[in-house]
C-alpha positions as CSV (number, residue, x, y, z in Angstrom):
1,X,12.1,-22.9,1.3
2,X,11.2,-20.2,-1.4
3,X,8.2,-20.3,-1.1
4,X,7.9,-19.8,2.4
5,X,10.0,-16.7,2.1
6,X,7.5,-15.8,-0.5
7,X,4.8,-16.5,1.9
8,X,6.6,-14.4,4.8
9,X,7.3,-11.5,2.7
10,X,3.3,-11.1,1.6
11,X,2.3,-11.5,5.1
12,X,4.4,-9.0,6.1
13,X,3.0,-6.6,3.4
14,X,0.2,-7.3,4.3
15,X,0.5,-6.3,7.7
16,X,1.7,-3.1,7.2
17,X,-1.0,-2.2,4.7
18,X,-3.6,-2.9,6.7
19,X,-1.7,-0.5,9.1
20,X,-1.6,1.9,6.9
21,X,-5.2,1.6,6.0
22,X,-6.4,1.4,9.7
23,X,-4.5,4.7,10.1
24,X,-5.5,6.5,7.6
25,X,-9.6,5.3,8.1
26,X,-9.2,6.8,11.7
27,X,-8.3,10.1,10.6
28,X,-10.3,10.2,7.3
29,X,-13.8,7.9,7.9
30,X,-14.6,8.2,4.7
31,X,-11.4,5.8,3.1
32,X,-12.0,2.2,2.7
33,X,-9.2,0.4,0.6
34,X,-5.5,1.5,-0.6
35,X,-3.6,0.9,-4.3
36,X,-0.3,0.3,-4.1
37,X,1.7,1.0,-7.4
38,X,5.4,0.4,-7.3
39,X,7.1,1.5,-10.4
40,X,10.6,0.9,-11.5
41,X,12.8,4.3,-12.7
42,X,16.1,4.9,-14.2
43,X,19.1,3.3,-12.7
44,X,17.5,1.1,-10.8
45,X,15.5,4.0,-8.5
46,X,12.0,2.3,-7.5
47,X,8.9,5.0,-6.3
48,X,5.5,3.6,-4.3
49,X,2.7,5.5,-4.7
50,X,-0.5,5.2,-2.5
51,X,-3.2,5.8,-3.4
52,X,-6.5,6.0,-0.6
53,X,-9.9,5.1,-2.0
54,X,-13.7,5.2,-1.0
55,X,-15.8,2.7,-2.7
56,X,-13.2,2.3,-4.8
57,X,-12.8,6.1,-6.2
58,X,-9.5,8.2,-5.1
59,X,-9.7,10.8,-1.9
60,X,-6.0,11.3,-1.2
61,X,-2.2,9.5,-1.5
62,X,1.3,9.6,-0.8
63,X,4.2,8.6,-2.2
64,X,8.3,8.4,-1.7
């Protein structure tokens, strides 16, 4: 049963990357993959960065 809320939970990231990615290639043709760095702060405060790349190099990110 773990494992297939495992399996849910990366399908469901997965999703909403490629979302993000299909978004952000219509307004910007040039990006063609994302990063996704979560970090963990103090007191248990978590920050996601993204990071939008072309052939792999950096053009532009968020993060919250």
């Amino acid at each position: 049963m773990q494992d297939a809320h495992h399996a849910a939970r990366l399908v469901a990231l997965q999703s909403a990357l490629l979302s993000l990615l299909a978004e952000q290639a219509e307004a910007h043709k040039h990006v063609d993959g994302i990063t996704l760095t979560l970090s963990t702060l103090e007191h248990g405060i978590y920050s996601i960065d993204l990071t939008y790349t072309h052939h792999g190099l950096p053009v532009a990110g968020e993060g919250f």
